[in-house]
PLY file of the C-alpha trace (Angstrom):
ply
format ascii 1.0
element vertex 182
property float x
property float y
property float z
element edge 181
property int vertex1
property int vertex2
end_header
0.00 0.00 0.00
1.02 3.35 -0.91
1.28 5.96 1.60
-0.43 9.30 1.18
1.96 12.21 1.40
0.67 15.61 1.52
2.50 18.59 1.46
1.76 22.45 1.66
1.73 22.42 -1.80
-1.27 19.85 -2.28
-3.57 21.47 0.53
-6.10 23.52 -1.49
-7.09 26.77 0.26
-10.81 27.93 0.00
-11.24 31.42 0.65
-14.38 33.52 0.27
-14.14 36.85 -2.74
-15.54 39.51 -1.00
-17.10 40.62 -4.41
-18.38 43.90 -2.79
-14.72 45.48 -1.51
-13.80 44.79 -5.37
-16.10 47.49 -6.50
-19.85 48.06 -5.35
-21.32 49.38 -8.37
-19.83 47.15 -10.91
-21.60 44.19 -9.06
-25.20 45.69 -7.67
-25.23 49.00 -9.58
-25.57 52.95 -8.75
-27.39 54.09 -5.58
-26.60 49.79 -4.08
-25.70 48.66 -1.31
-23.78 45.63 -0.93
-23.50 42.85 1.46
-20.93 39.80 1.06
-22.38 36.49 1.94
-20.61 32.96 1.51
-19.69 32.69 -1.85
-21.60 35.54 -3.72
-23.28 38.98 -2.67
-26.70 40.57 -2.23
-27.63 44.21 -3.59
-29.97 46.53 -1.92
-31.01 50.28 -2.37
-30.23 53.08 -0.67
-32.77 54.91 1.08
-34.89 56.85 -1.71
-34.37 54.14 -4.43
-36.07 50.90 -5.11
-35.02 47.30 -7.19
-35.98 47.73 -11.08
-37.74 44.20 -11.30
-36.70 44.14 -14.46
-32.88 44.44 -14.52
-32.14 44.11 -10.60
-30.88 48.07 -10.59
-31.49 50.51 -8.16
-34.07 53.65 -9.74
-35.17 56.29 -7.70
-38.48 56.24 -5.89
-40.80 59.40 -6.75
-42.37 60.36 -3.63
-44.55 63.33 -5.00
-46.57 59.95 -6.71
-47.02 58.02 -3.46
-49.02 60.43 -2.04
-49.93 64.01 -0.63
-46.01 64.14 1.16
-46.13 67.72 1.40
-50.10 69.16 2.42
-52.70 70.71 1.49
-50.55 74.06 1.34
-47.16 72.81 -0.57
-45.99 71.32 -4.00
-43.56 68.37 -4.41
-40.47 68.54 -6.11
-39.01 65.05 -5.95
-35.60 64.54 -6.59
-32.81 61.71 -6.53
-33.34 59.73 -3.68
-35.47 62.02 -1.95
-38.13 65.10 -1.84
-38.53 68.43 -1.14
-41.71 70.63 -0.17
-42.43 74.04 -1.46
-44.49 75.55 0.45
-46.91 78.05 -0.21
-46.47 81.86 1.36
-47.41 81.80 4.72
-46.40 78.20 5.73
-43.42 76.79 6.13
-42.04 72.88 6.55
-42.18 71.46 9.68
-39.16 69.87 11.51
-41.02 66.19 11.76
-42.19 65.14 8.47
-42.05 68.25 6.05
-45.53 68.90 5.52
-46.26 72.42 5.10
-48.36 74.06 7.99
-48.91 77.64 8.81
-47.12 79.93 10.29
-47.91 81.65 13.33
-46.83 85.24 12.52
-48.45 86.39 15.81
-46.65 84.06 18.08
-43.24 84.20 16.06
-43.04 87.46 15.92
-42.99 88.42 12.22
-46.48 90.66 12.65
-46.57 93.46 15.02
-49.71 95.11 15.14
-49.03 98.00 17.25
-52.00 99.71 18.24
-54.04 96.42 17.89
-54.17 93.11 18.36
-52.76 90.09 16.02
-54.94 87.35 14.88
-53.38 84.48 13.12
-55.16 83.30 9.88
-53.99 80.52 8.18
-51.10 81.36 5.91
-51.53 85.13 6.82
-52.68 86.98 10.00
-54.73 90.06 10.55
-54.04 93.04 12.85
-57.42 93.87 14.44
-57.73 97.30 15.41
-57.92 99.28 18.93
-60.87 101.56 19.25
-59.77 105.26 17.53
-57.35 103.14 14.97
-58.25 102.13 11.39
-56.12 99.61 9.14
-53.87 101.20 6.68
-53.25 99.47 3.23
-49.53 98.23 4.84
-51.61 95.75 7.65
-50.68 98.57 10.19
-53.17 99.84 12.84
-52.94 104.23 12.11
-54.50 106.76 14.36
-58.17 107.34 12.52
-58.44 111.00 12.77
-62.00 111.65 13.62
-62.28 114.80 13.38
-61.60 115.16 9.55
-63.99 112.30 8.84
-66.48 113.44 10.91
-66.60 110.77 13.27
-67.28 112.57 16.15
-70.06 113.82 18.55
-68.37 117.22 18.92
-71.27 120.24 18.79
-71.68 121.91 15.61
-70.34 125.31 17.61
-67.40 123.13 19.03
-63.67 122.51 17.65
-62.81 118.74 17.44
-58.87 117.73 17.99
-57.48 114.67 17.04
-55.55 112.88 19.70
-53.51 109.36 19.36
-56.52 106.81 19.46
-59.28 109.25 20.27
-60.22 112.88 19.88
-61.49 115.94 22.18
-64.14 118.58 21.76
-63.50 122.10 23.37
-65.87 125.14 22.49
-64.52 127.37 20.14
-63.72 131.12 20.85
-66.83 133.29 22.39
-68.61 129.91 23.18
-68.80 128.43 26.58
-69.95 125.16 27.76
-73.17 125.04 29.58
-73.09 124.47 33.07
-75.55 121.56 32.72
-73.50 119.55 30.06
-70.72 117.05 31.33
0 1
1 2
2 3
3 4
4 5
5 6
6 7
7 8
8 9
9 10
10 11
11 12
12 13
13 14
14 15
15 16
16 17
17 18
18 19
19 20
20 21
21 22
22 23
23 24
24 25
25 26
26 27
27 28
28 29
29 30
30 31
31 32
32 33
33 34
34 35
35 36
36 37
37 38
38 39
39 40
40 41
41 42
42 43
43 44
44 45
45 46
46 47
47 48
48 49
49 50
50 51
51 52
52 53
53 54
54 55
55 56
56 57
57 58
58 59
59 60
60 61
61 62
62 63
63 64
64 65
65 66
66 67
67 68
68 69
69 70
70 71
71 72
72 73
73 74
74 75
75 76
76 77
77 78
78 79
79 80
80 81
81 82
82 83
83 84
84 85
85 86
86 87
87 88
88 89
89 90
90 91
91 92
92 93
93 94
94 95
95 96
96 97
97 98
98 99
99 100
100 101
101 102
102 103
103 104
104 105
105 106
106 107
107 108
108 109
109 110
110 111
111 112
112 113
113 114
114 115
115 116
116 117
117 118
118 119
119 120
120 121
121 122
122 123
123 124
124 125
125 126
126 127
127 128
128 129
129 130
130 131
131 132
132 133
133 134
134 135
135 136
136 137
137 138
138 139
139 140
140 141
141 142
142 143
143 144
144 145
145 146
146 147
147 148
148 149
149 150
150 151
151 152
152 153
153 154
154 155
155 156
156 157
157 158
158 159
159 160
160 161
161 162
162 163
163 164
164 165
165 166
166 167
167 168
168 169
169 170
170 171
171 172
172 173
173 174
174 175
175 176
176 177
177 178
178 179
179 180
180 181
């Protein structure tokens, strides 16, 4: 009988290709991810792209045709691997899911309505006026002069004058107020 001899020369070595450290996107494609496994490799997508059944590459997802990402009050605008909402004036993305909601501009701070009092509206706000204050054609509350549009209860023989919110009546020259009337 013939002994076996075996040297380091006849032991055959098995070692596993790591197919993905050779070069990702010559095996799975742009926008893959690879993972090595025992003798071969799968492909995935990255986030924002899904499997082409139809030749195993990663294409980019549309969100805008899923579904309403972006409101009531925005427009999708997808683009590779992800989406962005444009929102309308007055709203603005929140930080969660980038929806477009309004804008407080009474809380935030971006309306002042001095001389009045801020309402929020949604995707604007109002400035509703203190008593003696109109709205001028800028959304500011201005001093309504009453006494040039006749908006006062001032006597025929008395002089009106305007005042900040309000306005006064005083008796003009050679008149006097009866002692009767307040």
């Amino acid at each position: 009988s013939q002994e076996l001899q075996n040297s380091a020369e006849d032991l055959l070595i098995c070692v596993d290709i790591n197919e993905c450290a050779l070069n990702n996107t010559s095996f799975c494609g742009p926008f893959s991810l690879c993972q090595n496994t025992e003798g071969s490799y799968l492909c995935s997508c990255e986030d924002g792209f899904q499997m082409n059944a139809f030749n195993n590459l990663c294409e980019d997802i549309d969100e805008c045709l899923i579904d309403n990402k972006c409101g009531e009050h925005g427009s999708c605008e997808n683009s590779e691997g992800s989406y962005a909402c444009i929102c309308e004036a007055g709203f603005s993305n929140s930080d969660e899911n980038r929806i477009c909601v309004d804008i407080d501009e009474c809380e935030n701070g971006m309306a002042s309505c001095e001389n009045g009092k801020c309402q929020n509206q949604l995707g604007s706000f109002e400035c509703i006026c203190d008593a003696g204050y109109v709205l001028d054609s800028s959304n500011e509350c201005v001093d309504l002069d009453e006494c040039d549009t006749s908006n006062h209860d001032c006597s025929p023989r008395g002089q009106c004058s305007n005042t900040l919110g309000s306005f006064t009546c005083a008796c003009k020259p050679g008149i006097v107020k009866p002692k009767s009337f307040p």
